[in-house]
C-alpha positions in Angstrom: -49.8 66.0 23.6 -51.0 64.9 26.7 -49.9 66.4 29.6 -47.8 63.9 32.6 -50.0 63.5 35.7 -48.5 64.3 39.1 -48.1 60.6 39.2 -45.7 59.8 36.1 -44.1 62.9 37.0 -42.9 61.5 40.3 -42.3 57.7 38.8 -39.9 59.7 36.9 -38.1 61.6 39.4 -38.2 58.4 41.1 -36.3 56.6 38.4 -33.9 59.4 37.7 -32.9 59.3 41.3 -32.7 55.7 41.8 -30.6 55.8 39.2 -28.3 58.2 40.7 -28.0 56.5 44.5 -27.8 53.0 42.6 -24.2 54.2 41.7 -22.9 55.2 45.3 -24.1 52.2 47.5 -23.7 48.6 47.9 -24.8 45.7 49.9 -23.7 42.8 51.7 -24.6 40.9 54.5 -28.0 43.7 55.3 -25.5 46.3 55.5 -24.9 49.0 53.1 -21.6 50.4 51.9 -21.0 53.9 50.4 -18.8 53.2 47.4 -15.9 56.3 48.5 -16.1 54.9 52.0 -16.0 51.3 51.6 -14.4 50.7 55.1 -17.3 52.4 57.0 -20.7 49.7 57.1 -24.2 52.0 56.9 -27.3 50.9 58.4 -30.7 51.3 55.5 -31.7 54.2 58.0 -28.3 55.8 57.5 -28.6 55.2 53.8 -32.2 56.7 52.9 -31.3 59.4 55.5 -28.4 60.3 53.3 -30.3 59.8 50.1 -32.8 62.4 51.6 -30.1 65.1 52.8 -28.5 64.8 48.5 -32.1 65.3 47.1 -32.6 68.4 49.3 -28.8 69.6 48.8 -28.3 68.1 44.7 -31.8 68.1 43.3 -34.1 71.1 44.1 -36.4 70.8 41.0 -37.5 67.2 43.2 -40.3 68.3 46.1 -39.7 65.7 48.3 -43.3 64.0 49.2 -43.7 60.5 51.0 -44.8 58.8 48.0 -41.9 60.1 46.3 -39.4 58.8 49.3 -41.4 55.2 49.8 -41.0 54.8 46.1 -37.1 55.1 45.8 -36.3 53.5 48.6 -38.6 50.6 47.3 -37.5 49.9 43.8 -33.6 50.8 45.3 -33.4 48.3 48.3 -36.8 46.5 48.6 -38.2 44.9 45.4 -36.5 42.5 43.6 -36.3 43.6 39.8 -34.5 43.2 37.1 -33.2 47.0 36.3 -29.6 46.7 37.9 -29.0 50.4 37.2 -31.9 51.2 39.7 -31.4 48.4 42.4 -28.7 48.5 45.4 -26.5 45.9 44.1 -25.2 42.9 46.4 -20.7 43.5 46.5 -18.6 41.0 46.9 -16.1 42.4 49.2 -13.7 43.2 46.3 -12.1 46.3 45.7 -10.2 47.4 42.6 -8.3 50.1 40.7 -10.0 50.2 37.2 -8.1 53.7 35.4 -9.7 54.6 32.7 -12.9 53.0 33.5 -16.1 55.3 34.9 -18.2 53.0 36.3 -17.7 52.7 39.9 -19.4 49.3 40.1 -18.3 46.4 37.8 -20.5 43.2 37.4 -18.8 40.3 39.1 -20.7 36.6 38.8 -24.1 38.3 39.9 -22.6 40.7 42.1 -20.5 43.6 41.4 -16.7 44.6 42.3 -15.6 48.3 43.7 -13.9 50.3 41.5 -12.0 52.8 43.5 -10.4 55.4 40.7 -12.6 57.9 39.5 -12.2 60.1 36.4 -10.6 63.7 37.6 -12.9 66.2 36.9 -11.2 68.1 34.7 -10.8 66.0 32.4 -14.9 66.5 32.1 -14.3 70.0 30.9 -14.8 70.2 26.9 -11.3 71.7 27.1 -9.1 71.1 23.3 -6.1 73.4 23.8 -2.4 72.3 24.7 -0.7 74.4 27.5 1.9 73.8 29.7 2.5 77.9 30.7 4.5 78.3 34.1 5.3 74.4 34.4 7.4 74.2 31.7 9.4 76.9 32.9 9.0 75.3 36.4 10.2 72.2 35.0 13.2 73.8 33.3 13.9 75.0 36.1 14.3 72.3 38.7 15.9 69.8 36.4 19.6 70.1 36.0 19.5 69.1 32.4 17.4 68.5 29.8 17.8 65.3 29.4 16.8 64.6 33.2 13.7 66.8 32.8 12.5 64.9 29.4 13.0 61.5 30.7 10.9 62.3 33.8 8.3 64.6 31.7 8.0 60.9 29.5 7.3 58.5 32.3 4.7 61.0 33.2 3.4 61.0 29.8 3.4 57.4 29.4 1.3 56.9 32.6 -1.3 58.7 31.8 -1.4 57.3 27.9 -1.3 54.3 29.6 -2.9 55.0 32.8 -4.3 51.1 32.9 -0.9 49.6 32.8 1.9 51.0 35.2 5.9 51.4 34.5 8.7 49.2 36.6 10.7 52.1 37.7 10.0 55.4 39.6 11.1 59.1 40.1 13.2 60.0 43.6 13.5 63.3 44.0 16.1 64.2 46.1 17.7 67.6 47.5 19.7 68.3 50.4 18.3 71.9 50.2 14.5 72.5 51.5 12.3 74.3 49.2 13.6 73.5 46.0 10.1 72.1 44.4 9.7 68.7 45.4 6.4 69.1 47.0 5.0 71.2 43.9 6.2 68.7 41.4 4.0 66.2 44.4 1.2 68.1 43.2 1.5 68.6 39.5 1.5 64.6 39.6 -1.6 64.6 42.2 -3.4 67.0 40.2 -2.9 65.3 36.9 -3.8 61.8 38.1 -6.6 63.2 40.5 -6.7 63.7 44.2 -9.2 60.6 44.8 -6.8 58.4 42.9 -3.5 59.5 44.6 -2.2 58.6 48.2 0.5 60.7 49.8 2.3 59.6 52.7 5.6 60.5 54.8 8.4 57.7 54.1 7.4 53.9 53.8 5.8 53.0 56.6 2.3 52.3 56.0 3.5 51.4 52.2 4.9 48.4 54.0 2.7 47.4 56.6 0.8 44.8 57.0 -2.8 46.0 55.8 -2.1 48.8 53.1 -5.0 47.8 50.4 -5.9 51.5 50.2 -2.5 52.3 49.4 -1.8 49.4 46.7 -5.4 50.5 45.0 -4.5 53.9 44.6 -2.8 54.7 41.0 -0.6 57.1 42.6 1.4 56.9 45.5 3.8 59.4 46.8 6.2 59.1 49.3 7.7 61.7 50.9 11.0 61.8 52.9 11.9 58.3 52.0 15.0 56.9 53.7 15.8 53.4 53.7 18.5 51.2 55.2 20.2 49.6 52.5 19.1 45.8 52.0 16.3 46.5 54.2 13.1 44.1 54.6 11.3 47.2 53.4 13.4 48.4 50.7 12.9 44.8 48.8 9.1 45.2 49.6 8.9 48.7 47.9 10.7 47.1 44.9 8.4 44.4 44.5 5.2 46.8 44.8 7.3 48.8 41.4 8.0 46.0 39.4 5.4 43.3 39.8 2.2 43.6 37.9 0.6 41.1 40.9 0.9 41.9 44.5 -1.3 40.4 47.4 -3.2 43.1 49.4 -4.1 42.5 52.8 -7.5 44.3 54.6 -8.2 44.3 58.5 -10.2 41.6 59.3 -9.4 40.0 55.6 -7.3 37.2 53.7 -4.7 38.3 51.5 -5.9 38.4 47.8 -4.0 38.8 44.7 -4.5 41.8 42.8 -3.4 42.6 39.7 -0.7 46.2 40.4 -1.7 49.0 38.4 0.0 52.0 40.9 2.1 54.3 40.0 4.9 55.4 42.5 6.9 58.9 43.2 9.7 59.6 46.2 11.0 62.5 47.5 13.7 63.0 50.0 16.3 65.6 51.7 18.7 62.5 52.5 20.8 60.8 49.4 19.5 57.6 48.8 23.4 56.0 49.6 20.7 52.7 50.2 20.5 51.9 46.9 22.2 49.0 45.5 25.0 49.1 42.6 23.2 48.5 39.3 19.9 50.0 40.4 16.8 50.1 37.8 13.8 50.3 40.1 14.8 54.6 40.7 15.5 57.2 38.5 17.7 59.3 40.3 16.9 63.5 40.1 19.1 65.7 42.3 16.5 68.7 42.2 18.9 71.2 44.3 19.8 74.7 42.9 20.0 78.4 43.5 16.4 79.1 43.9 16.3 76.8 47.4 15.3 78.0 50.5 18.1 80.4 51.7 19.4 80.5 47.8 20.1 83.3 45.8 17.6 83.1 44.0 14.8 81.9 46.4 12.5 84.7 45.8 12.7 84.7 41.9 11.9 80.8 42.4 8.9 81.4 44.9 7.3 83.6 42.6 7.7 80.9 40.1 6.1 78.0 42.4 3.4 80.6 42.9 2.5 80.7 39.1 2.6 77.0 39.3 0.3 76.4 42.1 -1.9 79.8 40.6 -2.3 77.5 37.4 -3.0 74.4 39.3 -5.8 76.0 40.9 -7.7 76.4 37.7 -9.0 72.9 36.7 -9.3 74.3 32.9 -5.5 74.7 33.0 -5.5 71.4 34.2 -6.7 70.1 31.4 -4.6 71.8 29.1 -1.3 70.2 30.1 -2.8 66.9 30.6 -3.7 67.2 26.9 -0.3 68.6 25.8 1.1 65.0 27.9 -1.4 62.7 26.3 -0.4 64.3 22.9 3.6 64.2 23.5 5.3 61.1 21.6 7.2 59.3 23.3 10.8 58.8 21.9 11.7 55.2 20.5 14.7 55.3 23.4 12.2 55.1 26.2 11.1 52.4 27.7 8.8 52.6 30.6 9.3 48.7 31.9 13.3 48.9 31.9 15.5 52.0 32.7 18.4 51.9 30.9 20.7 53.2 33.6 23.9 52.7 30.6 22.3 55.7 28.6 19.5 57.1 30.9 21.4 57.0 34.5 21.3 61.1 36.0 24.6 62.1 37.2 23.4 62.0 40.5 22.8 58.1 40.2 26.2 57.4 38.2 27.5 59.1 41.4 25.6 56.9 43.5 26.7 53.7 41.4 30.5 54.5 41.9 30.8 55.4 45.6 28.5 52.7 46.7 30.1 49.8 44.7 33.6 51.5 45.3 33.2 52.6 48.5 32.0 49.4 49.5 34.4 47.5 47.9 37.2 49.0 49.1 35.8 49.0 53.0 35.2 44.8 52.5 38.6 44.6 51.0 40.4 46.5 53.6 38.9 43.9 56.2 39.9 40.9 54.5 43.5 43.0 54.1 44.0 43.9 57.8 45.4 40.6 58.9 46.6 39.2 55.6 43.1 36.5 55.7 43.6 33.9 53.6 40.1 32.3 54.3 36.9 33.6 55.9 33.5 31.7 56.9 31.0 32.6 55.0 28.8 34.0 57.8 32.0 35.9 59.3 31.6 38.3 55.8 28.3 38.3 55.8 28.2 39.6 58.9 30.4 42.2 58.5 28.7 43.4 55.2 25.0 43.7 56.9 26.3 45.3 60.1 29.4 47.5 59.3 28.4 48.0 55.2 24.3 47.9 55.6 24.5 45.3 52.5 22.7 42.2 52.5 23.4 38.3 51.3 23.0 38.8 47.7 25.8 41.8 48.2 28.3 39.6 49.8 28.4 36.9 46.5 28.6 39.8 44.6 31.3 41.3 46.2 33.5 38.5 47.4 33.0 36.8 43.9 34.6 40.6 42.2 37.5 40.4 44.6 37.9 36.9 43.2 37.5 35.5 46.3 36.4 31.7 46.1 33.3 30.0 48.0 33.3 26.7 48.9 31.4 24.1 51.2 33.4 21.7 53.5 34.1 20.2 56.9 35.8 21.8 59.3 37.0 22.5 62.6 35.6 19.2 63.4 31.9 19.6 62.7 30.0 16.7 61.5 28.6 19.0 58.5 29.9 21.1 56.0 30.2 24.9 56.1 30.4 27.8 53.7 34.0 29.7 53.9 36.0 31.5 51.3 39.0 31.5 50.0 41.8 34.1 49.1 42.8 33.9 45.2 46.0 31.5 44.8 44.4 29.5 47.9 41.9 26.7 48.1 40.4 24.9 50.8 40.0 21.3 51.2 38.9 18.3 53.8 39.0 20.9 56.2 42.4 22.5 55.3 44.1 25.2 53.4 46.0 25.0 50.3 48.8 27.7 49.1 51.9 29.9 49.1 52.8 29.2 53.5 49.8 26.7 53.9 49.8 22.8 52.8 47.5 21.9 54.8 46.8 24.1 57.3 43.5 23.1 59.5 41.1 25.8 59.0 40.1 25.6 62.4 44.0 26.0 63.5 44.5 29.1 60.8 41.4 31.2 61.7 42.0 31.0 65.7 45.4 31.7 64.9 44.3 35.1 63.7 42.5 35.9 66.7 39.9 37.6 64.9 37.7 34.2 65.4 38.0 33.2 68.6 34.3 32.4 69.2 34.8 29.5 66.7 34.6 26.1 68.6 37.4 23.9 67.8 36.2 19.9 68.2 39.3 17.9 68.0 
């Protein structure tokens, strides 16, 4: 066998490394583009500067020699050839999140699309067993029942069986104690679905702002101290980026483009979500407080817990092992991933939530209409009153008027040459401007609701 000359030796260091750096840049418009940094243009100095510093650093079997150096950067960004695995590749500007898929660059119509997740590297390891060790007993723990813990253990299950596809509801974790677990069961989820694939943030804020690409193309993101105000501009944005499997993503300096939603969402917060609407299906609701909180009786029993937890975290191996025990678990037949059933599923915490904010509400609106005997109401007079005094929104007020069996309807009044919204007490009805029923036949509307002196800012054209 012949023995390789210097020079096919270094043609083949040459590919091998091409090969390599062909993976982490791109190209467009003469500027260069580190794939993990995608927001940060690179000059070609910058690039084979960097390509130099990882040979030295990542490859010390390679004795860096000029020929060696002219040739990669040759066949990576100069010649024109054929061998896309070994050539800087031109990118379109597009950015996606591709679970499940390694390759970092996906051929696009000649050029090639950014794909932003990247396989964990644990799940690397040649690691077979099945081991959950101090999580399940962390999990036990912070869970109030078993039920609660097995519904969220599934959704966690399911994403990462399914980790291309995403579910339409979430997990809110909420305590009013501090230091009851929320942030470790944060990072069980961040570990599991990778740290480069997961974006944490505090509340909504930059969830909801204008350009929050990054955000929408991670397949994790995790809010912490969420608090909303209920029918919020915010709120309804959040819900949309849960349930819809296409969102538009904005970038600085970018049109809007529409993506197809693959992200995964987690909350966490010391305040009760009292936001939430009645009939909610976008959270699943887990009230995480107990004795091992800050403060608690049993906050150093629970510590010493979190410490196992975090001790096994910090072994990728161990990683590994519960991932596998998740991927394994079969999901039961009663859950559903794309619809919470909040008849069977709903925590106590959120049945809770579901009374006193329908009931509570409710019973505030009705009091309102009560306090003067109203027999009719303009529409934007309750609507009013329900954003400001009830933090509710439009859709809240049909809702609510129509189960107090209040009637809407859309007439002429107090003289105006167009028709207004205004409801109506049951037993009473409303027409060509005037009320109907027990002490009104025909009663101007106009005349009625000054009357009260609760509408004075009405203008009455006669």
């Amino acid at each position: 066998m012949t023995k390789p000359t210097i020079g096919d030796q270094t043609q083949t260091q040459i590919d091998m490394l091409a090969e390599a750096f062909a993976k982490q840049f791109v190209r467009k418009d003469n500027k260069f583009f580190d794939v993990d940094y995608l927001g940060n243009a690179l000059s070609r100095t910058d690039v084979e500067q960097m390509m130099m510093n990882q040979i030295i650093d990542d490859h010390s079997d390679v004795q860096l020699s000029n020929p060696l150096l002219k040739g990669l950067y040759g066949k990576l960004i100069e010649a024109h050839h054929s061998d896309r695995s070994r050539a800087i590749q031109v990118w379109n500007g597009h950015s996606v999140c591709l679970p499940g898929n390694s390759e970092r660059l996906v051929p696009a119509r000649g050029a090639v699309t950014a794909n932003v997740w990247v396989q964990p590297a644990y799940r690397d390891l040649r690691v077979n067993a099945f081991d959950a060790d101090a999580i399940d007993e962390f999990l036990s723990y912070v869970f109030q029942t078993d039920a609660e813990r097995d519904l969220f253990v599934n959704w966690l299950a399911y994403c990462l069986q399914n980790e291309s596809e995403k579910p339409a509801w979430a997990p809110f974790f909420y305590s009013a104690s501090k230091g009851t677990g929320k942030s470790t069961l944060c990072r069980v989820m961040t570990e599991l679905f990778g740290e480069h694939n997961t974006a944490v943030q505090n509340n909504v804020d930059k969830l909801t702002q204008q350009f929050n690409a990054t955000l929408l193309r991670s397949k994790l993101v995790i809010c912490e101290e969420t608090h909303l105000q209920q029918g919020s501009s915010k709120g309804n944005t959040i819900k949309t980026y849960i349930t819809d499997p296409f969102i538009l993503v904005e970038q600085k300096g970018k049109e809007q483009v529409r993506a197809r939603n693959v992200t995964c969402f987690a909350f966490t917060s010391n305040f009760l979500p009292d936001w939430m609407e009645p009939g909610e299906r976008r959270y699943a609701v887990f009230d995480v407080d107990h004795d091992g909180r800050a403060g608690g009786p049993d906050a150093d029993a629970f510590a010493e817990l979190v410490g196992r937890v975090n001790t096994f975290l910090d072994d990728p191996s161990n990683v590994a092992r519960f991932y596998n025990a998740l991927m394994s678990r079969e999901l039961p037949t009663t859950f559903n991933a794309k619809s919470l059933n909040i008849t069977d599923q709903a925590t106590p915490i959120m049945k809770r939530l579901q009374e006193t904010s329908r009931q509570t509400n409710l019973d505030q609106l009705e009091e309102y209409l009560n306090a003067d005997q109203l027999v009719v109401v303009p529409q934007e007079t309750v609507a009013t009153y329900v954003r400001k005094e009830l933090n509710g929104n439009g859709n809240q007020t049909r809702h609510m008027m129509n189960e107090l069996r209040w009637t809407k309807s859309t007439v002429k009044w107090g003289g105006k040459d167009y028709a207004r919204s205004i409801w109506a007490r049951p037993g009473y009805a409303v027409d060509g401007g005037k009320i109907y029923g027990t002490g009104h036949e025909g009663t101007p509307i106009a005349d009625y609701l000054v009357s009260k002196g609760a509408f004075e800012e009405i203008e009455i054209i006669r």
